[in-house]
DRENKOLVO-434777 format. One record per residue: residue number from 1; x, y, z of N, C-alpha, C in turn. Coordinates in steps of 0.001 Angstrom, whole numbers, m for minus. Atoms other than C-alpha are relative to their C-alpha. Example, Ala and Ser with C-alpha at 12.3 -4.5 7.8 and 13.67 -1.06 7.14 Angstrom:
# DRENKOLVO-434777
R   num      n_c1      n_c2      n_c3     ca_c1     ca_c2     ca_c3      c_c1      c_c2      c_c3
R     1       890     m1190         0     12300     m4500      7800       900      1200         0
R     2      m820     m1190       m60     13670     m1060      7140      m770      1090       730
***
This chain:
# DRENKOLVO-434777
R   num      n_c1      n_c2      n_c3     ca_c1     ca_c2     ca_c3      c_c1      c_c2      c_c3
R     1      1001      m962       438     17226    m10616      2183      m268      1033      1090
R     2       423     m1109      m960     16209     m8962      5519      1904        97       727
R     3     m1010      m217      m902     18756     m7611      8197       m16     m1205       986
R     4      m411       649      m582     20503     m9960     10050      m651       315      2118
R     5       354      m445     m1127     19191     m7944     13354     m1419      m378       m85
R     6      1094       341      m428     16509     m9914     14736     m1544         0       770
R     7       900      m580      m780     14862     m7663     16704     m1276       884      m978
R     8       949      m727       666     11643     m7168     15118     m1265      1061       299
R     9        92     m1543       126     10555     m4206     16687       553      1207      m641
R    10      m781     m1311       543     13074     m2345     14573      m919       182     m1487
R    11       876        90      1793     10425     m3285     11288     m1812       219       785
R    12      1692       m63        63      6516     m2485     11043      m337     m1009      m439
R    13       499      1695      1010      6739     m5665      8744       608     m1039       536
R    14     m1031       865       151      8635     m8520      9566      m262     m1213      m249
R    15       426      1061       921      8029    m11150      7214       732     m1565        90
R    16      m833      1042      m457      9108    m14580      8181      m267     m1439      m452
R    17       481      1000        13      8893    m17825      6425     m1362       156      m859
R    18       656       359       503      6051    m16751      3963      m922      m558      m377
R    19       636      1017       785      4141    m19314      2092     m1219       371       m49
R    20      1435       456       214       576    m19115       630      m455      m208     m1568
R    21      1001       590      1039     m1747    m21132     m1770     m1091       647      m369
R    22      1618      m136       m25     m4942    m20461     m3779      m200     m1571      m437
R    23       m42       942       325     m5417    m23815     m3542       902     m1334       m58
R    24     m1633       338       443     m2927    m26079     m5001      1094       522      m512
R    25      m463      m472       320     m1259    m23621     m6356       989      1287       385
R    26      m724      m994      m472      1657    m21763     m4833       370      1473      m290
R    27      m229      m864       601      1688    m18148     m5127      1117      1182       605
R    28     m1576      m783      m218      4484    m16951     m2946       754      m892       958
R    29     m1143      1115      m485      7276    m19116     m1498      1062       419       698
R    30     m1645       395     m1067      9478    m18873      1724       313      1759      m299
R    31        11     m1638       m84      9184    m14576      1636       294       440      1583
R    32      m612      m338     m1188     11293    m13296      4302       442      1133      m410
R    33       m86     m1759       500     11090     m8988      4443       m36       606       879
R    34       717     m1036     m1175     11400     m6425      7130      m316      1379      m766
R    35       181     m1491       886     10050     m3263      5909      m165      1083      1510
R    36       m73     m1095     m1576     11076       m52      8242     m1466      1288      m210
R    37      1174     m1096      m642      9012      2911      9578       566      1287     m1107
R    38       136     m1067       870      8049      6087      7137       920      m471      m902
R    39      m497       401      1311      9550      4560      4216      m867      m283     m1135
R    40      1055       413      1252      8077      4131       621      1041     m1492      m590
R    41      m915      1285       766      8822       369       m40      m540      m567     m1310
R    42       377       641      1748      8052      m644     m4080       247     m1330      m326
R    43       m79      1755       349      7030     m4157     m4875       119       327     m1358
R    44        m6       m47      1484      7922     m4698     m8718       610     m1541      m480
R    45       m99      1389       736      8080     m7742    m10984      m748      m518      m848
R    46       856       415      1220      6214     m9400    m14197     m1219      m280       812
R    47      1247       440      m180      2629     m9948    m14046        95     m1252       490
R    48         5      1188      m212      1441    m12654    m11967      1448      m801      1007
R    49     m1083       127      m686      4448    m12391     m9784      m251      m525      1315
R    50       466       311     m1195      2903    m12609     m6688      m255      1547      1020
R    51         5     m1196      m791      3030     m8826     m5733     m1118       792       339
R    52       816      m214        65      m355     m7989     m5524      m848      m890      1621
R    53       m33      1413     m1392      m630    m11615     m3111       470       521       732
R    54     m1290        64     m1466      2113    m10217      m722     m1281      1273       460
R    55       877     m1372     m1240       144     m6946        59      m963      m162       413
R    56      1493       193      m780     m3432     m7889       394       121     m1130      1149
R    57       m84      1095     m1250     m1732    m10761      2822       221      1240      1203
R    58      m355     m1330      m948      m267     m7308      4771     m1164       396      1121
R    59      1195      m405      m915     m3928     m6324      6141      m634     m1528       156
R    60       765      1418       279     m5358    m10101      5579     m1114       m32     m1077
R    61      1060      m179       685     m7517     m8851      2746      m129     m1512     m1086
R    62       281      1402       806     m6739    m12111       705      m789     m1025       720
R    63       600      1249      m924     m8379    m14366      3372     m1897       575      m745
R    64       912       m88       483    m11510    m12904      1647     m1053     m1259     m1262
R    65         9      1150       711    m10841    m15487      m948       386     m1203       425
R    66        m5      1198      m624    m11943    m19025       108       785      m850       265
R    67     m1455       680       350     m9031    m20858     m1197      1462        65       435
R    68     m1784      m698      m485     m6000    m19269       324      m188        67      1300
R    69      m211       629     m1758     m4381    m20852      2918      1574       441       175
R    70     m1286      m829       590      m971    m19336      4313       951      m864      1361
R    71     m1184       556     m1114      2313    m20497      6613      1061      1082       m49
R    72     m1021      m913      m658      4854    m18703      8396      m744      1414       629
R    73       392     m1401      m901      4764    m15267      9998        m1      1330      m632
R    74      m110     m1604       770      3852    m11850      9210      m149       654      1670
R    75       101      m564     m1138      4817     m9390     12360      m347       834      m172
R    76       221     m1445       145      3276     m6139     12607       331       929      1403
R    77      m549      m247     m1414      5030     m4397     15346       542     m1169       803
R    78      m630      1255      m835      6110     m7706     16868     m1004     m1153       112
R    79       828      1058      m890      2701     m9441     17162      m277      m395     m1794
R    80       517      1226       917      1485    m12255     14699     m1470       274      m456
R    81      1809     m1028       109     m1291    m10367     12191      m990     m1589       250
R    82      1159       867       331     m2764    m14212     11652       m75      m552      2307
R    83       143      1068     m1655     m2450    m15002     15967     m1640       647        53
R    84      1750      m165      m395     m6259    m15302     17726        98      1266       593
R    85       286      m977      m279     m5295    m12073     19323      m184      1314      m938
R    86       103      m778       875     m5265     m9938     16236     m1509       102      m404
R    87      1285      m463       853     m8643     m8111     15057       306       577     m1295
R    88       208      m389      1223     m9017     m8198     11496      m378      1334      m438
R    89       549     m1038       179    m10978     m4963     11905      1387      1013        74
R    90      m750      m900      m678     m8410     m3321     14131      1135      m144     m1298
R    91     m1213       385       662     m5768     m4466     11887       m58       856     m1765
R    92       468      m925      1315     m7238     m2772      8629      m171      1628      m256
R    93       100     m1848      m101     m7632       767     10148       766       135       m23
R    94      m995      m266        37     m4378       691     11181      1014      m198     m1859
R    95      m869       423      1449     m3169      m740      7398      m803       504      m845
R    96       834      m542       956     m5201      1151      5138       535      m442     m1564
R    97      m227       251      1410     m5179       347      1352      m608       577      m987
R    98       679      m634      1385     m5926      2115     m2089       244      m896     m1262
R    99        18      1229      1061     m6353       225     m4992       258      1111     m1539
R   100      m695      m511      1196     m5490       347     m8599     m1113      1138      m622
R   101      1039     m1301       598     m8728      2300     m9844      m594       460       914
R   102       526     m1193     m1144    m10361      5045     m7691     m1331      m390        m6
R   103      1691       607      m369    m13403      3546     m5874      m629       786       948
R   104       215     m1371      m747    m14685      6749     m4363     m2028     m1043       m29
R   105       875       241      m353    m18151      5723     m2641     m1608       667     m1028
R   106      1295     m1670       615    m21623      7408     m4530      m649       216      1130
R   107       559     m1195      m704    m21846      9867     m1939       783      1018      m615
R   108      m622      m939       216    m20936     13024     m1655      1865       m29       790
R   109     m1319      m231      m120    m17074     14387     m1499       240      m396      1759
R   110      m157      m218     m1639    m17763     15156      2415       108     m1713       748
R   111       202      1474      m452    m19278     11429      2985      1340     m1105         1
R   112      m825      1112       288    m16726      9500      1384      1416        20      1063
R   113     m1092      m273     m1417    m14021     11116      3602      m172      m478      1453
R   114       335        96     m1297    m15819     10654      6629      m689     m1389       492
R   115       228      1840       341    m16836      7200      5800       318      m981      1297
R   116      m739       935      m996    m14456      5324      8444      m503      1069      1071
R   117        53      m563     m1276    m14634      7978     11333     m1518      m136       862
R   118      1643       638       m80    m18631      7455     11103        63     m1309       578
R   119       m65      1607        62    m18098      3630     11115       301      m504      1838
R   120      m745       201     m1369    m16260      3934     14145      m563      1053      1660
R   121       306      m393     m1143    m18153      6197     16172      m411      1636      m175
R   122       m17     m1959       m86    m17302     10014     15545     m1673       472      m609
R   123      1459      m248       421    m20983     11705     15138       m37      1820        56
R   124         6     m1662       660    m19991     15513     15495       467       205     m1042
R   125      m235      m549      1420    m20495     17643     12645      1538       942       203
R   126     m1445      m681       262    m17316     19819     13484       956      m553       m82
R   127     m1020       750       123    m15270     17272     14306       209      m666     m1157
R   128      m110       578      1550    m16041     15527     11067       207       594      m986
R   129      m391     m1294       844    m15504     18821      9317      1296        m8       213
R   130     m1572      m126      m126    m12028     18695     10698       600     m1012      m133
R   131      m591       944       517    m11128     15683      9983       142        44     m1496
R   132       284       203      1471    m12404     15983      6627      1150       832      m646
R   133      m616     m1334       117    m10782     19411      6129      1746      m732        m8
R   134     m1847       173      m287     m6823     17574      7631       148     m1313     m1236
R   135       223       967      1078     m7679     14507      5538       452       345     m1921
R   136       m60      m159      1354     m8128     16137      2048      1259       893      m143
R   137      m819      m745      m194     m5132     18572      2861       791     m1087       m20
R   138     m1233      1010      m275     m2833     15596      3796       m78      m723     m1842
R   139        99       322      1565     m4212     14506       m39         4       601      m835
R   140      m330     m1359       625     m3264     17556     m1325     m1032       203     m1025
R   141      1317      m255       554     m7255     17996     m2612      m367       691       618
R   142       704     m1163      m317     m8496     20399      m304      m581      1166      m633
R   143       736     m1516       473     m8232     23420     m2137      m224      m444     m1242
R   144       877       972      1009     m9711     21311     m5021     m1321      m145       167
R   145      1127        49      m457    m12697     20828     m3426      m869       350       951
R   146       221      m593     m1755    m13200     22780       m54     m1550       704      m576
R   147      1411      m390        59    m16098     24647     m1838     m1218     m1293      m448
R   148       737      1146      1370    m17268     21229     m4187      m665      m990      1468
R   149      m365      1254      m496    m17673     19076      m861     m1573      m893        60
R   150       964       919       246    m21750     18194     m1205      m273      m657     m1265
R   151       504       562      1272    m21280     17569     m4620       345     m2099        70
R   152      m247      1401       309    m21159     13748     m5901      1907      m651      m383
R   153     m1371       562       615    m17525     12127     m6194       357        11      m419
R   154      m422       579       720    m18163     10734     m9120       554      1113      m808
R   155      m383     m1393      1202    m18170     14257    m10498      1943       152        68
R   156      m942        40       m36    m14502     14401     m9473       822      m605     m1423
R   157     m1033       850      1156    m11578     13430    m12512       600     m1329       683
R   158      m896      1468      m459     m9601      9884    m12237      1160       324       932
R   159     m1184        m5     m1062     m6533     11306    m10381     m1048      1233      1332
R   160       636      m256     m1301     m9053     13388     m7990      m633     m1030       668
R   161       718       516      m834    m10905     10885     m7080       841     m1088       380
R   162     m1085      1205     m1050     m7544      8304     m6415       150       838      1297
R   163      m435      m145     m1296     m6572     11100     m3867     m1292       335       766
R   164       877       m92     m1050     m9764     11360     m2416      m371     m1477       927
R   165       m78      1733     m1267     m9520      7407     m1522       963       189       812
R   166     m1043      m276     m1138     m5987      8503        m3      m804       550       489
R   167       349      m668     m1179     m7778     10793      2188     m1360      m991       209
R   168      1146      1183     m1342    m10749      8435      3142       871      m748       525
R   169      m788       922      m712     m8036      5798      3937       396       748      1036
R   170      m317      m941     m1523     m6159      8913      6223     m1042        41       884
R   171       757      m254      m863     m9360      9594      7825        87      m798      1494
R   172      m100      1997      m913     m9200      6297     10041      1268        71       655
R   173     m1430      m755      m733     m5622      7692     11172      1082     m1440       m49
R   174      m424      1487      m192     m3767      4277      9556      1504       252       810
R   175     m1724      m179      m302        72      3845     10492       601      m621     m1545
R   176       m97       548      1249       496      1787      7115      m810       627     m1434
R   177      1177       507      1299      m791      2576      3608       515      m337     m1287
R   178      m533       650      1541      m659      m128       981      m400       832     m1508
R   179       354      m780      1626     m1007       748     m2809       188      m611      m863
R   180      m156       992       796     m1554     m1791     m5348      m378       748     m1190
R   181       190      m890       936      m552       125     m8268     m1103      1199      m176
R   182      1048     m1454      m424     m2587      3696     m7502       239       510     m1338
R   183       289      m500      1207     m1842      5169    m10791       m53      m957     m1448
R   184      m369       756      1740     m1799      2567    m13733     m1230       260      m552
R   185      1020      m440       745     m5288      4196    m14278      m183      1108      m438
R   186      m184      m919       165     m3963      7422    m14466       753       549     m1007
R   187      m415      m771      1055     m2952     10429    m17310      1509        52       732
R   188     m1303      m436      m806       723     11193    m16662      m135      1072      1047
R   189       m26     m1307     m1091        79     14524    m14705      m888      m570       637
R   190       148       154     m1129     m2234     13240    m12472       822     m1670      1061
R   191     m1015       939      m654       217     10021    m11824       911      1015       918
R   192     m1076      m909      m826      3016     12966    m11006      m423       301      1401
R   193       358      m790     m1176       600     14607     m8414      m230     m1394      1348
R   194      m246       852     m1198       246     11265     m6605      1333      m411       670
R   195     m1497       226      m556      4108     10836     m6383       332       832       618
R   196      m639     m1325      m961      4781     14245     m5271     m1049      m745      1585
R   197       623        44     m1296      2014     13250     m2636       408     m1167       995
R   198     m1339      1072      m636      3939     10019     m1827       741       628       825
R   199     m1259      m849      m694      7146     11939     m1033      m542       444      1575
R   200       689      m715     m1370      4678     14043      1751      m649     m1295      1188
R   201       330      1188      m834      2875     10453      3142       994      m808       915
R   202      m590      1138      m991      5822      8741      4154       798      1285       970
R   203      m454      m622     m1151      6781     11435      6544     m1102        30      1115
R   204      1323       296     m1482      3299     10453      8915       111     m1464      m353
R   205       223      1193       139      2949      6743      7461      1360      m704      m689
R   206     m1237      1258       529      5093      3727      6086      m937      m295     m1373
R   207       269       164      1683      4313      3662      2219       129     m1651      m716
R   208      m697      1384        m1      4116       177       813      m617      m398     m1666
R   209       483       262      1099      3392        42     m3090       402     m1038     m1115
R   210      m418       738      1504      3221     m2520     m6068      m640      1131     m1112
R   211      m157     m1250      1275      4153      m752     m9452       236      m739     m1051
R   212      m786       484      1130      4550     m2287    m12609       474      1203      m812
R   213     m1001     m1230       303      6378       960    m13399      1062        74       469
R   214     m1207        m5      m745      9991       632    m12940       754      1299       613
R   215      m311     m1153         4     10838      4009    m13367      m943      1004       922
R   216       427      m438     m1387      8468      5151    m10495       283      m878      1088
R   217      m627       332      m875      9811      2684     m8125      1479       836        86
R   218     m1145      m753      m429     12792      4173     m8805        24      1470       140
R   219        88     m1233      m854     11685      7678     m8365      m231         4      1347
R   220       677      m749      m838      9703      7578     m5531       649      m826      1610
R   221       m48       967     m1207     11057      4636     m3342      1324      m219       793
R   222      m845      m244      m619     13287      4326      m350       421     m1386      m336
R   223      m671      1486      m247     13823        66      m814      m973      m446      m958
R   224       609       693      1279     12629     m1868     m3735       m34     m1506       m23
R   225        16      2110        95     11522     m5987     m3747      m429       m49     m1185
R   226        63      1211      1064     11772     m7904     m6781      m743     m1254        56
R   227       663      1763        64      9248    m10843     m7017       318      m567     m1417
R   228        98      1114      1231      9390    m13677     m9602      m404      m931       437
R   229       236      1215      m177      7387    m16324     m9828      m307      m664      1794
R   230       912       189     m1897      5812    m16054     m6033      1214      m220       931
R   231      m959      m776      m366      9770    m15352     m5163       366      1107       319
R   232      m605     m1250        79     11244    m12392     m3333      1425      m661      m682
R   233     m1315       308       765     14679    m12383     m5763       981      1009       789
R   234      m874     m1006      m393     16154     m9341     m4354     m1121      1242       599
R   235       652     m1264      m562     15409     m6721     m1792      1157       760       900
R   236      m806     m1012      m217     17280     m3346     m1344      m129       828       301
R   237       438     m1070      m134     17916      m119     m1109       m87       146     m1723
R   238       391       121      1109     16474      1060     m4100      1160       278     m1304
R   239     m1192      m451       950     19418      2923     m5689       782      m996      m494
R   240     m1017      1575       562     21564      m672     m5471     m1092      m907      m791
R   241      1017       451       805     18302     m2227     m6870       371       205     m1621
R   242       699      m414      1267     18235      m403     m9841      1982       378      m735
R   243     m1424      m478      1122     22462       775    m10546      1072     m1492       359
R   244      m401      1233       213     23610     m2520     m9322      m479     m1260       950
R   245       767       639      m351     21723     m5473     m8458       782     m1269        m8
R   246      m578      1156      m522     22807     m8799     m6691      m100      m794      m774
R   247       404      1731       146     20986    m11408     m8466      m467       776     m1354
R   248       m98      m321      1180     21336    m11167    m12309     m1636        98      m862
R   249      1845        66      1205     17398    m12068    m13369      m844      1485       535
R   250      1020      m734      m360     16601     m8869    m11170       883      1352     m1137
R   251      m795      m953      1500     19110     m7082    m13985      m620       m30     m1202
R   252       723       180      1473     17576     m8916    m16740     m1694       447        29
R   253      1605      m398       195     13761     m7564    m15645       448      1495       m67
R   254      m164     m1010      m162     14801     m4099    m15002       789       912     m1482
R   255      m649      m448      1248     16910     m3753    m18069     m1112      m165     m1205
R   256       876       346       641     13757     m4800    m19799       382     m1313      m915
R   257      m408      1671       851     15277     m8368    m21380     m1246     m1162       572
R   258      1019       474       137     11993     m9593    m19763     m1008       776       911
R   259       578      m534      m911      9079     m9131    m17776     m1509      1181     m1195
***
């Protein structure tokens, strides 16, 4: 599954050995993945696959839930996210995450952006103006809202207010950002405008999305994993993923014969 080259400074991810429970119940098994730098990597596989599990393990956001207990290694740059030297905190700015529906704060446009940089310290108004300002630009919303920015969020549409969580997540300056399905709440045109904005992210960050959309993994993504059944089955480059694939059940989901 991964490269034979062991040196896991050459991955942001390097996934080793897997395993975690909610409970008694195994929900991913023996997951071994390096995922490289500025790449968009696409988790895809039937509901209940486990692809949803693998990413919130990425920042440690599953440890939220009581029950889930995990084995083996996850490297991030080389160091061990679960070792005693890792800060959960630290570890979350750097891995930022957007979720499937747009959870834009009730503040205003300006607030929600500036959300993390606050959190962390920053207290000038210019500087927080310029952040705000590179932020919503990098989320290709700026000139969307550059005049709107004391208004309320909520006022924002469903695909404005997903990329206004991308730009609160940028604010915080991650190196990672996950994406557990970002548009499956979205109209087709504002799905498009988050892919085009994809394409632009993974040239500052490392892209790391679950899709139950096959046909946007295969637009947008540089390497594509297959889960089944709390299995990675196959992981590629995406093009061999999708025009010819190693392991026949990742043929029979993709061809739609299940899943």
């Amino acid at each position: 599954m991964r490269s034979t080259n062991e040196d896991s400074n050459k991955y942001v991810y390097d996934v080793r050995g897997l395993n975690l429970w909610y409970g008694d119940n195994q929900a991913l098994i023996d997951i071994n993945m390096g995922i490289e730098e500025n790449e968009i990597t696409a988790i895809i596989g039937p509901s209940g696959c486990g692809k949803s599990t693998f990413v919130k393990t990425l920042n440690r956001m599953i440890e939220s839930i009581p029950i889930v207990r995990t084995e083996g290694e996850i490297l991030y740059h080389g160091h061990d996210i679960f070792g005693s030297h890792m800060m959960v905190e630290e570890l979350r700015t750097r891995v930022g995450m957007v979720f499937q529906k747009p959870n834009p704060f009730p503040k205003s446009i300006f607030e929600n952006v500036v959300y993390g940089p606050k959190i962390h310290g920053v207290k000038d108004k210019k500087t927080l103006m310029e952040i705000a300002e590179q932020s919503l630009r990098g989320a290709a919303l700026w000139d969307e809202v550059k005049d709107r920015m004391s208004e309320n969020a909520y006022s924002l549409s469903g695909g404005q207010q997903q990329r206004l969580c991308i730009a609160r997540t940028m604010a915080v300056s991650p190196e990672v950002i996950l994406m557990d399905e970002p548009t499956s709440a979205l109209d087709p045109v504002a799905t498009m405008r988050i892919e085009e904005l994809m394409e632009d992210l993974k040239k500052e960050y490392t892209v790391i999305i679950v899709t139950h959309n096959m046909q946007q993994a295969a637009r947008i993504s540089d390497k594509t994993a297959f889960f089944l059944s709390g299995e990675l089955i196959e992981f590629d480059k995406t093009n061999k993923i999708f025009s010819n694939p190693h392991d026949k059940r990742t043929e029979d989901y993709i061809t739609g014969r299940f899943g």
